[in-house]
C-alpha positions as MATLAB code, in Angstrom:
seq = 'XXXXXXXXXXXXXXXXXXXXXXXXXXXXXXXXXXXXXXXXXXXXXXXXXXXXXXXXXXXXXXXXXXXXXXXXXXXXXXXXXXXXXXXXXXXXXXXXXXXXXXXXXXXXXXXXXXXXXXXXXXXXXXXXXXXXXXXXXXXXXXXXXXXXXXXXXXXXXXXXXXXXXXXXXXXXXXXXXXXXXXXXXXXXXXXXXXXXXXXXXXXXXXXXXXXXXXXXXXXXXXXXXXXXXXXXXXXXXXXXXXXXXXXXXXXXXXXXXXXXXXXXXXXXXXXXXXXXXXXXXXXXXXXXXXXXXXXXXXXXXXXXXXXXXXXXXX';
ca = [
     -45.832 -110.253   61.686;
     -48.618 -107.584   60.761;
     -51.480 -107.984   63.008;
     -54.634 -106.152   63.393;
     -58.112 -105.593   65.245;
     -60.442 -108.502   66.068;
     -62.540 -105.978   68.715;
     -60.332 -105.247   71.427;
     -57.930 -107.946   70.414;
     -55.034 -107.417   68.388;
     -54.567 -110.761   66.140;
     -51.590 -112.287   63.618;
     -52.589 -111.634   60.292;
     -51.964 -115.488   60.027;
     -53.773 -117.893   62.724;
     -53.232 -121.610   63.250;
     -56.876 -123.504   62.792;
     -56.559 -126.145   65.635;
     -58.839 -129.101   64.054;
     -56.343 -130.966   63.440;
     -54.571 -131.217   67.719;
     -55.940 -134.688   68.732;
     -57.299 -135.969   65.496;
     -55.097 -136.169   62.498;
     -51.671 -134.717   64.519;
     -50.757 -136.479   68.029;
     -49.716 -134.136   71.508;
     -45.622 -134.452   69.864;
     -47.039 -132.678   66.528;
     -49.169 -130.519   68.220;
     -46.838 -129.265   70.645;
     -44.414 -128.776   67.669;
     -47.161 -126.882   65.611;
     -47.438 -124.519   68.695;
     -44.135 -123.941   69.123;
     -43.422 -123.305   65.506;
     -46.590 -120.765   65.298;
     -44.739 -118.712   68.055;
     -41.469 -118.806   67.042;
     -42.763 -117.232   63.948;
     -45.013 -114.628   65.231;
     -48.359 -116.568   65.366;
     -50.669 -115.546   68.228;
     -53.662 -116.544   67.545;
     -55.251 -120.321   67.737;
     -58.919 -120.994   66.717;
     -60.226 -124.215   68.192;
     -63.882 -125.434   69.423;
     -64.769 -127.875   71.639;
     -66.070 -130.346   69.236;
     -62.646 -130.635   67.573;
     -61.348 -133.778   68.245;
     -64.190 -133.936   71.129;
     -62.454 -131.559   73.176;
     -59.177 -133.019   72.617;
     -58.007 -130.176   70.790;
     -58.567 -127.646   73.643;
     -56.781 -130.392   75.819;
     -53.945 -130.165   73.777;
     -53.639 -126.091   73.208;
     -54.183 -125.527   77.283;
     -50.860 -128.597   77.639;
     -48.782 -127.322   75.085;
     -49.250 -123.981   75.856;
     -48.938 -123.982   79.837;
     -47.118 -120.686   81.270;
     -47.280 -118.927   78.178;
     -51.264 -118.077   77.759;
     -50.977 -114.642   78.534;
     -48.421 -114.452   75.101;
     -51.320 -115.597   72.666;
     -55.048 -115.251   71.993;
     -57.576 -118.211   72.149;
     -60.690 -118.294   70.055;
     -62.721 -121.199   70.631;
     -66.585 -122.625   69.806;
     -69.613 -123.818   70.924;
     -73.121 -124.740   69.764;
     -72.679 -128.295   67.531;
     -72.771 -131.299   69.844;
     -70.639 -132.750   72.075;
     -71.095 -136.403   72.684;
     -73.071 -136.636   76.025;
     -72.877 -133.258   77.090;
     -75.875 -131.113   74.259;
     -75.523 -128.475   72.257;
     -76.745 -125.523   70.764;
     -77.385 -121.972   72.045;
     -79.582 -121.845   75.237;
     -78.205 -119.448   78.100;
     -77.658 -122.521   80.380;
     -76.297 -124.435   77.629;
     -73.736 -121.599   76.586;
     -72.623 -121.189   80.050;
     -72.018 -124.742   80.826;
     -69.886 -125.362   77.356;
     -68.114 -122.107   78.243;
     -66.883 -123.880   81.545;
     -65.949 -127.678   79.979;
     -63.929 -125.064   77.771;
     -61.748 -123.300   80.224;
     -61.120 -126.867   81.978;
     -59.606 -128.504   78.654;
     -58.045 -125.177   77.873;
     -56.520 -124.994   81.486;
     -57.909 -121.160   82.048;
     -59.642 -118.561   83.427;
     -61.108 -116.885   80.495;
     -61.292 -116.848   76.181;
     -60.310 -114.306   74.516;
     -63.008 -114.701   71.615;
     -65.766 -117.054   72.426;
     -67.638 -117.686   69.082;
     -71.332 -119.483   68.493;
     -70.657 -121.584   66.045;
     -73.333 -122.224   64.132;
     -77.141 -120.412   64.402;
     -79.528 -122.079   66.765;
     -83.169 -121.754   64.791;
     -84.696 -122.506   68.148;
     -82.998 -120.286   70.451;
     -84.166 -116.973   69.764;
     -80.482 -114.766   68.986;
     -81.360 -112.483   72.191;
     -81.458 -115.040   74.975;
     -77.700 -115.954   73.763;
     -76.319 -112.815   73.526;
     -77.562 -112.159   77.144;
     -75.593 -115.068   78.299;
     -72.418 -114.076   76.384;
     -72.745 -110.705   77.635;
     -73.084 -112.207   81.070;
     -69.730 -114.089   80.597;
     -68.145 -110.665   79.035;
     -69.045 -108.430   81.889;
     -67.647 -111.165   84.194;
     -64.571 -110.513   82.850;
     -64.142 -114.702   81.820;
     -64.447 -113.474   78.037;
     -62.722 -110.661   76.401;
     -64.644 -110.532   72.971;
     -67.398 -112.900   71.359;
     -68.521 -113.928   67.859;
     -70.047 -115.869   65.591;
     -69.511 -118.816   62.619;
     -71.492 -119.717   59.758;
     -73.808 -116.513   59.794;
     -75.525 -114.869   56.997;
     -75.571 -111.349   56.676;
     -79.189 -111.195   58.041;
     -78.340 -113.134   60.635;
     -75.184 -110.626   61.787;
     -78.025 -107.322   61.600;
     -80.406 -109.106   63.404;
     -77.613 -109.865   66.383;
     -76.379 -106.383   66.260;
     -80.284 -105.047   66.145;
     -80.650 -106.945   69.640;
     -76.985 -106.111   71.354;
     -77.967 -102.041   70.785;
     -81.061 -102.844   71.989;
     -80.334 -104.486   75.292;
     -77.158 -102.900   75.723;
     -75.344 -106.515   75.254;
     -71.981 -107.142   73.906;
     -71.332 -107.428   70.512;
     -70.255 -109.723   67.630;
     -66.981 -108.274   66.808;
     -66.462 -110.785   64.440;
     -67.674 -113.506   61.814;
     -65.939 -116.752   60.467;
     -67.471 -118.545   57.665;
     -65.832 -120.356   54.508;
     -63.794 -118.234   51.680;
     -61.089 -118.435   49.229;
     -60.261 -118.392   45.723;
     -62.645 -121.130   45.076;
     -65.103 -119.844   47.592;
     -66.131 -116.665   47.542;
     -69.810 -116.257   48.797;
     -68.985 -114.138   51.392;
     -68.319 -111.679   48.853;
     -72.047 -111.249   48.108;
     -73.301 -109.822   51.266;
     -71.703 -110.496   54.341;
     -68.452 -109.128   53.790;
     -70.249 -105.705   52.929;
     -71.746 -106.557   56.433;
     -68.715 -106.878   58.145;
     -67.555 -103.469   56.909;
     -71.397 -101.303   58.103;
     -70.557 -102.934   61.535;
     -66.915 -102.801   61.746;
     -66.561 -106.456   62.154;
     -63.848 -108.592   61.474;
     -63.906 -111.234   58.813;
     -61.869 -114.468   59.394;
     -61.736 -117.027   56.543;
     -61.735 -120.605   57.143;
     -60.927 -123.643   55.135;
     -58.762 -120.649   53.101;
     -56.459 -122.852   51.414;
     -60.096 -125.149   49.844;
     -59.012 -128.400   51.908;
     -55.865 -128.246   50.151;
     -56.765 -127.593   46.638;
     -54.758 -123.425   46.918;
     -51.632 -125.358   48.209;
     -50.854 -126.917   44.401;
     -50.557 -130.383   45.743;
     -53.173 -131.359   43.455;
     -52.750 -131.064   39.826;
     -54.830 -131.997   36.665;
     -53.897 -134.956   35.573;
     -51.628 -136.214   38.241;
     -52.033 -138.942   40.626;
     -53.763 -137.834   43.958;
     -50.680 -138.375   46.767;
     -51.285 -140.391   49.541;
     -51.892 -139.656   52.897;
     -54.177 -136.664   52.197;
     -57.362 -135.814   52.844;
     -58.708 -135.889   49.799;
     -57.197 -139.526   49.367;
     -58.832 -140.535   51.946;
     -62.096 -138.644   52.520;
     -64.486 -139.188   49.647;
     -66.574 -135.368   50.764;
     -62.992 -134.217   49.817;
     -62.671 -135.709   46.768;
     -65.820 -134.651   45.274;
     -63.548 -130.647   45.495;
     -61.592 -132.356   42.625;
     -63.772 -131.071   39.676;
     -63.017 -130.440   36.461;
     -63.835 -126.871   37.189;
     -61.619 -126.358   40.693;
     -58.563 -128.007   38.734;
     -58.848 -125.872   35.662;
     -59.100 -122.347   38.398;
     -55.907 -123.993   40.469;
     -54.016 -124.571   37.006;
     -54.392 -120.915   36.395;
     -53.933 -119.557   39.796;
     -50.420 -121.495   39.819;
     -49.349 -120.014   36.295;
     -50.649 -116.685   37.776;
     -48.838 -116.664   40.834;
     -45.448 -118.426   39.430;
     -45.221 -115.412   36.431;
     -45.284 -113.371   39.985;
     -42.053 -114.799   41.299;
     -44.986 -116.732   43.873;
     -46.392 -119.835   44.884;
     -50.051 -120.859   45.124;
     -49.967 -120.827   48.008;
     -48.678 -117.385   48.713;
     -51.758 -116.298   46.047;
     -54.362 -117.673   48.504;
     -53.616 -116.609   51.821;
     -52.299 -113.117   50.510;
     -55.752 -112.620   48.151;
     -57.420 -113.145   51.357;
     -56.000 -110.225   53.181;
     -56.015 -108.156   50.609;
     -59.969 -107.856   51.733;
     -59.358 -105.497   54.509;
     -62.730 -107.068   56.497;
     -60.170 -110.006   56.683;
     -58.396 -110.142   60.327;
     -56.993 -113.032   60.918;
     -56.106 -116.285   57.871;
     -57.337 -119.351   60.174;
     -55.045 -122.173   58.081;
     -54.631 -125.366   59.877;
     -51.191 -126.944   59.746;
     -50.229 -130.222   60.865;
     -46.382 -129.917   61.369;
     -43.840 -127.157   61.859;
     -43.034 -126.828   58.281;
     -46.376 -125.726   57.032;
     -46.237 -123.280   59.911;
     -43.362 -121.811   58.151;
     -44.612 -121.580   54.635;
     -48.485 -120.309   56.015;
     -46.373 -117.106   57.387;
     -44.169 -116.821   54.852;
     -47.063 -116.805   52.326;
     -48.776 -113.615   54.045;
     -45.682 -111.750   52.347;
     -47.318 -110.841   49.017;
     -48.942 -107.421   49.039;
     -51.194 -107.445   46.190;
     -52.551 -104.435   44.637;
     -55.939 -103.684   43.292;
     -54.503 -103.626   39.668;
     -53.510 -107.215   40.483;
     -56.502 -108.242   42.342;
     -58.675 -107.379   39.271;
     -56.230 -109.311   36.855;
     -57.152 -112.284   39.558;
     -60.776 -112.027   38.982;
     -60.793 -111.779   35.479;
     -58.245 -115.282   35.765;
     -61.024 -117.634   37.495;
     -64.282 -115.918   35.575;
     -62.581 -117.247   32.664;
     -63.459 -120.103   30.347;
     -61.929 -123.367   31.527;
     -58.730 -123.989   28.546;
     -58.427 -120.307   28.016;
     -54.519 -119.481   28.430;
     -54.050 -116.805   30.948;
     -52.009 -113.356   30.235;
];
């Protein structure tokens, strides 16, 4: 599999997002997820430590055991963890960073990510303590979630400044129904030569064409279950999904293949973070990276979802 350049790090252009280890897939599925994701290429996991509580690090540092030198590990902190704080205060950052490597069973993170802004922390005392953790050794790269493009200059103002380590990279929301990044901080990511990595790239399941207009929600989904995901099911997202899956079947494609492949077509794009809850949908996440779409196409794509919901598409 293709990879390419989060920092130092050299990344599968298709990740495995672990929310799901320890909260909707058991340790069996997990370890099978794991296993799958390497048998295919995958070497890159993106966790925190509020997934599943911490369960989800748990899980990654079992299932992987002697074979953590053979993958990279991104993981989070900064939203609360029951009983322990959060947020982004040195001491804070250092003591999450430890519970971390314990779950995780290791001696260092490859990309240690804030993952959220802390409004009350001012950006410089945190990148002090990540750049205390990088010269250590104990973390190889760091970056950031669910930053705006302000946000990013005003972190790399203060690194140059001190002389701190980096962001080498960003991860907020994007997709095909999703595509705020696009405004400002992708442009970002390009001026500082970060990496971009997309989450929730497949819209909670709405770019995987399991959900049709008209048709009966299945069961045992998120979206059947979770009313925050039901409330994606809009008139509006079904008509865009309708055409995307006409667009990408008169390709010889799936849906599926559209999504993850429109997202690397952005070259700030790294790493596709998808999550995948059994072996199978390991598979078809990889395979879908195969599409290499070309600007002629990508236009054609952006003219397709500006359009008027019930216009027919070319």
């Amino acid at each position: 599999m293709e990879r390419r350049s989060i920092g130092s790090l050299q990344v599968s252009v298709v990740g495995i997002g672990c929310n799901n280890f320890g909260a909707r897939i058991d340790e069996t599925r997990t370890q099978q997820v794991i296993d799958a994701a390497l048998e295919h290429g995958v070497n890159f996991f993106d966790t925190a430590d509020t997934y599943a509580n911490g369960r989800s690090e748990e899980l990654i540092g079992q299932s992987l055991g002697g074979r953590r030198s053979n993958v990279i590990i991104a993981t989070k902190f900064g939203l609360e963890m029951p009983g322990a704080g959060k947020g982004a205060r040195p001491e804070y950052v250092k003591r999450a960073f430890e519970a971390s490597l314990r779950r995780l069973r290791t001696d260092y993170v490859d990309l240690y990510q804030q993952h959220v802004p802390d409004p009350d922390v001012p950006i410089a005392e945190t990148l002090g303590a990540l750049d205390d953790l990088a010269k250590a050794g104990r973390v190889r790269e760091i970056g950031c979630s669910n930053f705006s493009a302000a946000q990013l200059r005003d972190a790399d103002l203060v690194a140059r400044r001190f002389g701190y380590a980096r962001f080498v990279s960003v991860q907020n929301e994007y997709s095909l129904l999703d595509r705020e990044p696009e405004a400002e901080v992708l442009g970002e990511c390009t001026r500082q030569r970060m990496a971009f990595l997309p989450y929730f790239p497949l819209k909670s399941g709405l770019l995987t064409g399991k959900y049709r207009k008209g048709k009966p929600i299945p069961e045992d989904t998120r979206v059947a279950k979770f009313e925050r995901y039901r409330k994606l099911l809009t008139e509006e997202n079904l008509d865009k999904v309708e055409r995307l899956i006409e667009y990408a079947e008169s390709h010889g494609h799936t849906i599926l293949e559209l999504a993850i492949s429109w997202l690397l077509a952005h070259r700030p794009v790294a790493s596709v973070i998808a999550g995948a809850s059994s072996a199978q949908q390991v598979k078809a996440n990889v395979d879908a990276a195969c599409w290499l779409l070309n600007e002629a196409q990508l236009e054609e794509i952006d003219v397709l979802l500006s359009r008027e919901a019930g216009h027919a598409t070319a």
